[in-house]
C-alpha positions in Angstrom: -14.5 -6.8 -0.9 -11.2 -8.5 0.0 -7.4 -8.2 -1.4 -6.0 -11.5 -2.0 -1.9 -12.4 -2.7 0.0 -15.5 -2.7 3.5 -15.8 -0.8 6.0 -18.6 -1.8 9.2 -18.6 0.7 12.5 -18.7 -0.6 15.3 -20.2 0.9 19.3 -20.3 0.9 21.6 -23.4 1.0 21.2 -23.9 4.6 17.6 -24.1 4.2 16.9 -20.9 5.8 13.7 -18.5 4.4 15.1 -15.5 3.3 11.9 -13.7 1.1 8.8 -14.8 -0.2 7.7 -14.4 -3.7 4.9 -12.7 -3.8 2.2 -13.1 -6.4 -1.2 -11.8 -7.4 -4.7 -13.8 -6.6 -7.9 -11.9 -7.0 -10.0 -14.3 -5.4 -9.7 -17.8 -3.2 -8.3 -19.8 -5.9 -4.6 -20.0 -5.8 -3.8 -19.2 -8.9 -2.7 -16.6 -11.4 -6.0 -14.8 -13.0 -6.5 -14.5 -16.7 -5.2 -10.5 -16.0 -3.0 -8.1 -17.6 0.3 -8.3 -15.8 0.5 -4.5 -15.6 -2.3 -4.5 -13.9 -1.6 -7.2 -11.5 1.2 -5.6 -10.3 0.0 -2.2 -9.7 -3.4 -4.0 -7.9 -0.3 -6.2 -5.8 1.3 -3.1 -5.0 -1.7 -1.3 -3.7 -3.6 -3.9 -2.2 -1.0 -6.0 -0.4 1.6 -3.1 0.3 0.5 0.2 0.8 -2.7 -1.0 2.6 -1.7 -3.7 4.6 2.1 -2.5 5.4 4.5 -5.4 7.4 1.6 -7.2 9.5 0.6 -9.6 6.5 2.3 -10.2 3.1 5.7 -8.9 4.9 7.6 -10.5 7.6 10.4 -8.8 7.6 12.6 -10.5 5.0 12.5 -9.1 1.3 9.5 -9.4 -0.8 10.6 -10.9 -4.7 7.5 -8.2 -6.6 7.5 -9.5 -10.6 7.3 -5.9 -12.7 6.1 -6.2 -16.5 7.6 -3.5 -19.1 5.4 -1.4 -18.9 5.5 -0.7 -14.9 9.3 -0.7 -15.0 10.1 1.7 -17.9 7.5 3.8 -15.5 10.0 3.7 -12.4 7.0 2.1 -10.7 9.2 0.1 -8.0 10.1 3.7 -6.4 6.9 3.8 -4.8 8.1 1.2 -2.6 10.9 1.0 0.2 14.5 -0.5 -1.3 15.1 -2.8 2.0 12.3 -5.1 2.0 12.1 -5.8 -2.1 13.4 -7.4 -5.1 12.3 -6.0 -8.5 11.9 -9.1 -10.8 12.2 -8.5 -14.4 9.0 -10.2 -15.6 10.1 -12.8 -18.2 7.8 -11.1 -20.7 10.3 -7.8 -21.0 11.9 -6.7 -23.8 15.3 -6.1 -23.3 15.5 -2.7 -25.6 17.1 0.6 -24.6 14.2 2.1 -22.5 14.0 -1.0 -19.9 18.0 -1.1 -20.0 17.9 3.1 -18.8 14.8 1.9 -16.4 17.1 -1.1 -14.4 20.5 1.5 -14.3 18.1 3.7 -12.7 16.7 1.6 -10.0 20.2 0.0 -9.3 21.9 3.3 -8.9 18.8 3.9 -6.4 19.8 1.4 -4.4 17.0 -1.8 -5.6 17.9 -5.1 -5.7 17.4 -6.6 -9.0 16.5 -9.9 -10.4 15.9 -11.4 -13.8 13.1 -14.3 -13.6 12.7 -16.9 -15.7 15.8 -16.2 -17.4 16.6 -17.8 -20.9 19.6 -16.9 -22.5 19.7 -14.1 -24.8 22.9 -11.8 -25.8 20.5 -8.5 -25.6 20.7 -9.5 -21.9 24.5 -9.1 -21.5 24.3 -5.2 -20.7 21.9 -5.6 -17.9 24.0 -8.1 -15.9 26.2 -5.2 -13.9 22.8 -4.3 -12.6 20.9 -7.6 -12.0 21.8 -8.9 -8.4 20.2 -12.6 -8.8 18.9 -14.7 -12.0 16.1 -17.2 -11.7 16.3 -20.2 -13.5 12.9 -22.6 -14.1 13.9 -25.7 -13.5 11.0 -27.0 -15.3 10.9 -25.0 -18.4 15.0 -25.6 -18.6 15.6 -28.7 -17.8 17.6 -29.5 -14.8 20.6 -30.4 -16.2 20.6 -27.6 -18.8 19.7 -25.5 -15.7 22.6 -26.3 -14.0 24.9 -26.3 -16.7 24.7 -22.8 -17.0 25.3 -22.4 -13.5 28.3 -24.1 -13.9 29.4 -22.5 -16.3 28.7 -19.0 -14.9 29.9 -18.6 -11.7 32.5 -15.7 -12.7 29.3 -13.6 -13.0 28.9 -11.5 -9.4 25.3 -12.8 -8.8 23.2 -15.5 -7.0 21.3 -17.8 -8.8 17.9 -19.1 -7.6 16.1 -22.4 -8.8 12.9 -21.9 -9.2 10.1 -24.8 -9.6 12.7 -27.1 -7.4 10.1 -29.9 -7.2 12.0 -32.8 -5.2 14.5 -33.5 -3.0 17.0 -34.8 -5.9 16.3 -31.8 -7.7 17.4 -29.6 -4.2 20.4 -31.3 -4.1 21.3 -31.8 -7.6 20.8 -27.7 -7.9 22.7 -27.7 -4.7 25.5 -29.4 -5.6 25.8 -26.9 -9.3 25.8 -24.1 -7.5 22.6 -21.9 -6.7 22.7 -20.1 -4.2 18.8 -19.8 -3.8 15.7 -22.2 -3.9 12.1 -22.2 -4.7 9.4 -24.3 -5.1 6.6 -27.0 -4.2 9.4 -29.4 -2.6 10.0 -26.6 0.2 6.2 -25.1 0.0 3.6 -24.2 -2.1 2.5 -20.5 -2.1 0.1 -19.9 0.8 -2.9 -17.5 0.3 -3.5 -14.8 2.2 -6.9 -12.5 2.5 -7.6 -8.7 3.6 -10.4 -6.7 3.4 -9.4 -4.2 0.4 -9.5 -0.4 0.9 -10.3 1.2 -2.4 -11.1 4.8 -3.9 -14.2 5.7 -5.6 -14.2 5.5 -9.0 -14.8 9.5 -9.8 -12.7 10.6 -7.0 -9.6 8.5 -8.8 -10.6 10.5 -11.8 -10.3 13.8 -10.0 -7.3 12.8 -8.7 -5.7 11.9 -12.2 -6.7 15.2 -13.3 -5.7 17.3 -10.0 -2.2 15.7 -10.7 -2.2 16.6 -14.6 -2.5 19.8 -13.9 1.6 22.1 -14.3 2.3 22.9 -11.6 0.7 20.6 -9.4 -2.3 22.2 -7.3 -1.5 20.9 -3.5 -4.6 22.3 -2.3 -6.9 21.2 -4.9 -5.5 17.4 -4.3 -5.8 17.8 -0.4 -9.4 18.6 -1.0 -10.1 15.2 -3.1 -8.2 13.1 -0.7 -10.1 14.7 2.4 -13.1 13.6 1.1 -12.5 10.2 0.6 -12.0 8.0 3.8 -9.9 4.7 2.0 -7.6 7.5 -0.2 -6.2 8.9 2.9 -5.6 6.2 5.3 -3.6 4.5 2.0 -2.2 8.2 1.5 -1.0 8.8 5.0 0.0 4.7 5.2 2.4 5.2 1.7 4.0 9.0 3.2 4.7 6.4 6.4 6.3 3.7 4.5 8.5 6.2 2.0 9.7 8.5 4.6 10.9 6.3 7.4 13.0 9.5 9.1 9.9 12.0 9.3 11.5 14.4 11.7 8.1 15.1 13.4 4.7 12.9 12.5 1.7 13.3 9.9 -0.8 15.6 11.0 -2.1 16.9 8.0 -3.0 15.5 4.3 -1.2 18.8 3.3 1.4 17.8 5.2 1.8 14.5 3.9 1.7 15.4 0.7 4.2 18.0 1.0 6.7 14.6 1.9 5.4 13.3 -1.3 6.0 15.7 -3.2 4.6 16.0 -7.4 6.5 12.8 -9.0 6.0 10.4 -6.4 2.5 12.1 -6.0 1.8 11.7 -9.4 3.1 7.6 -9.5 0.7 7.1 -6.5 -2.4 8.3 -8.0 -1.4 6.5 -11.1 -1.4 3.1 -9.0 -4.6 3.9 -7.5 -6.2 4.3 -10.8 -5.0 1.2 -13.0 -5.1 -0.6 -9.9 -8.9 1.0 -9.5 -12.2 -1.7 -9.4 -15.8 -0.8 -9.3 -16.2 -2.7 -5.3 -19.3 -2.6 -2.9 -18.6 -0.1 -0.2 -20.0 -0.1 2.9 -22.3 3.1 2.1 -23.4 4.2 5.4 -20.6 3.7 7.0 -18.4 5.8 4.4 -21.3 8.2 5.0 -20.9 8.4 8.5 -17.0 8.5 8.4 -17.1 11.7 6.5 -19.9 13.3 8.9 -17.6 12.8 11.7 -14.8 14.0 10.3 -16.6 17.7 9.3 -18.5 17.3 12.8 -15.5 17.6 15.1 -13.4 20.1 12.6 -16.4 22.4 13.0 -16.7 21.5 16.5 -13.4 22.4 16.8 -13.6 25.9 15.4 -16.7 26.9 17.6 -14.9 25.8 21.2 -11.7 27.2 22.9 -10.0 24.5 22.5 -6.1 24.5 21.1 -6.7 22.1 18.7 -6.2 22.0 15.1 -8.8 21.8 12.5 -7.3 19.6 10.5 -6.2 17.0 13.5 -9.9 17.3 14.3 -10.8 16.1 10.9 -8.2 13.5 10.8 -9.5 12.2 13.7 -13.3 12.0 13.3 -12.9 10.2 9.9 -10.6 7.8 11.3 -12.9 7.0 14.4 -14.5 4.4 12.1 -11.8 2.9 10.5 -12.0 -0.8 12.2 -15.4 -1.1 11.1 -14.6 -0.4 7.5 -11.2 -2.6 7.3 -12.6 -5.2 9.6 -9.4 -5.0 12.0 -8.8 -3.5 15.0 -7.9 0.2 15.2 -4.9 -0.1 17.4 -3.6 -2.3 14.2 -4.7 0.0 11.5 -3.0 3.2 13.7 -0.3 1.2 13.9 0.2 1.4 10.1 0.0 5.0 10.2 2.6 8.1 11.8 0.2 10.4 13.4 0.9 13.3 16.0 0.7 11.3 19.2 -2.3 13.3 20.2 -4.6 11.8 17.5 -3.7 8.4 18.2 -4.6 9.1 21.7 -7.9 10.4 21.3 -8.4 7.2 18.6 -7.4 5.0 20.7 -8.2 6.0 24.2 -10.4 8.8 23.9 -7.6 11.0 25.8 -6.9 14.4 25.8 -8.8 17.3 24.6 -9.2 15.7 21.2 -10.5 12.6 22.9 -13.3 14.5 24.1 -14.7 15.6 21.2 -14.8 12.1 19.9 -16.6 11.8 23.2 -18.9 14.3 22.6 -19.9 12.9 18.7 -20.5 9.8 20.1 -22.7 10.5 22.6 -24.5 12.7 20.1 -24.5 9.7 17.4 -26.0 7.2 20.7 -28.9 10.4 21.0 -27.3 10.1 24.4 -28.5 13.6 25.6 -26.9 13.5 29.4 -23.4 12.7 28.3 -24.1 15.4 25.5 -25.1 17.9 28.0 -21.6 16.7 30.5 -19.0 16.9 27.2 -20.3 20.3 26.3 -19.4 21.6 29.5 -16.3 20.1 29.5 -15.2 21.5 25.7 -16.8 25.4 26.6 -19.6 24.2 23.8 -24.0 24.8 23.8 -25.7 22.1 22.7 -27.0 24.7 20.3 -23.4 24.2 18.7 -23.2 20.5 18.8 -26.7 20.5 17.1 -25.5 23.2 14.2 -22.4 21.3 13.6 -24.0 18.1 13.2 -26.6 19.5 10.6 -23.2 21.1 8.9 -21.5 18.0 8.4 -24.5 16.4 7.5 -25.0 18.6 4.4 -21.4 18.6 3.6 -21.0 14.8 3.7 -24.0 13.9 1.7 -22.7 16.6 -0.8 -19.4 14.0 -1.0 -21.2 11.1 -1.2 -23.2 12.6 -4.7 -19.9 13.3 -5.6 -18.6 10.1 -5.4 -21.8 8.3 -6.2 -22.1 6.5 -3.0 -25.7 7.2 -2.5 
């Protein structure tokens, strides 16, 4: 299954792309689905940001992310970095007392802020020392009237951004009111873009939402979930990487990671995953095999002499099979993530002592019983070992997959 969003560039009066607009697709047609907007937010958010990260939808300048009542009143725009977004006040919103506390908040937090589609309304007034930029449709206002209020607003300490500018006369009459900001089909039409979508099983999204119910919030009971589901902790570990930009020393550990997170941002994360949450296809086998590797070398691990942690074994066995489940390259996908240099080693170049016992459970995976034999000398292991900890990890990781009804 693949995540799909839309980009539309917007520009400043020299013509110069400053953010894209991004907005939500669920399939190849480029178009808004008949969907709940909450909804297509939180799938936007998940899919096209804590997945994918800065190679794709983001390209460095700030990402314009429309956010419906429901989300903002939520504080959902915290699970996302200040720098690189605009929070859009979906035209939708009611502008009542909870939204009102909602926007103060995220503009004391540092957020840029942006009403969209804005019609004029006095219930408005009080938000406008918090909004940064107002959208105005030039279609659904009329160009003139459109500009008019320009005009007739430029005390107010904002930018104002045409949107649906449709021709050049309409660039230049908007241009010559006063906006300071431009969008639409006579600059570019929103161009599509496709990933393959990483997404949690159904019943383990459920034991999460319970795990994070729970007062005070059980650390170890959540690790345990997460551990066990391959696409949960690579979007785990990439969201810790994305929030904490200044992590004094990398991820090494789900526990670790969600120590960074901490319960309320825990708690918003999980709550993403689950509205955001589809029944998909997985790739059975290969989730299968993802968690077999991961118990294999953390058992491995434990049995050598080796002075490597059990955890950084597991990390690294499950995500030994990550490009095959994402359909990109690993060095991309590691990219995304901050783990111990170490890990990414082994990953990458099979280096290190970690390296070879990814080594070792690959040559035990080919039935390649020579190289077995050579990596068990190398690691202090028997074969007797190797064979016990692959029959472990094969119990424990078709116990998971009844769990989360993969099989």
């Amino acid at each position: 299954m693949f995540a799909y969003v839309a980009r539309q560039p917007i520009f400043n009066r020299r013509q110069q792309t400053i953010g894209h607009e991004l907005l939500f697709r669920d399939g190849e047609c480029n178009a808004f689905p008949a969907i709940d907007a909450n909804e297509a937010t939180c799938r936007l958010v998940l899919e096209n940001y804590m997945a994918i990260g800065d190679d794709l939808a983001y390209k460095g300048q700030r990402n314009f992310i429309n956010f419906p009542h429901s989300c903002l009143v939520n504080l959902i725009p915290l699970l996302l970095p200040k720098n690189k977004v605009v929070i859009e006040i979906l035209e939708t919103c009611t502008p009542d007392d909870e939204l009102f506390l909602a926007i103060k908040h995220l503009h004391h937090k540092g957020y840029i802020i942006a009403l969209d589609d804005f019609e004029y309304d006095v219930r408005w007034h009080r938000f406008f020392r918090f909004v940064h930029i107002i959208k105005l449709d030039l279609l659904m206002l009329g160009l003139n009237n459109a500009c008019d209020f320009v005009r007739n607003n430029r005390h107010m300490k904002v930018k104002f951004l045409a949107e649906k500018v449709e021709s050049y006369d309409d660039f230049q009459v908007s241009l010559a009111a006063g906006f300071d900001l431009f969008q639409g089909y006579y600059f570019s039409r929103p161009e599509l873009l496709k990933r393959r979508k990483v997404a949690p099983s159904e019943l383990t999204t459920i034991q999460l939402l319970q795990a994070v119910s729970a007062e005070p919030v059980n650390f170890t009971d959540i690790e345990t979930i997460i551990s066990s589901d391959v696409s949960l902790s690579y979007l785990l570990l990439r969201y810790v990487n994305q929030t904490n930009q200044r992590l004094v020393e990398p991820i090494s550990s789900f526990h670790q990671a969600l120590v960074y997170l901490g319960e309320e941002k825990l708690r918003m994360f999980v709550g993403v995953v689950a509205t955001a949450h589809a029944a998909l296809d997985k790739p059975k086998a290969l989730y299968a095999l993802s968690l077999q590797r991961a118990k294999m070398c953390e058992i491995l691990v434990d049995y050598s002499p080796l002075e490597i942690l059990s955890q950084q074994a597991f990390l690294a066995g499950m995500f030994s099979l990550l490009d095959a489940l994402l359909d990109s390259s690993l060095a991309e996908l590691l990219g995304l993530l901050k783990l111990q240099p170490n890990i990414q080693a082994a990953l990458l170049h099979r280096q290190g002592e970690l390296g070879q016992v990814l080594n070792l459970v690959d040559a035990f995976d080919k039935a390649d019983w020579r190289q077995v034999a050579r990596e068990c000398c190398r690691l202090g292991l028997s074969e007797q070992q190797v064979q016990d900890s692959y029959l472990r990890a094969v119990t424990w990781a078709d116990k998971c997959a009844q769990i989360d009804n993969l099989s």
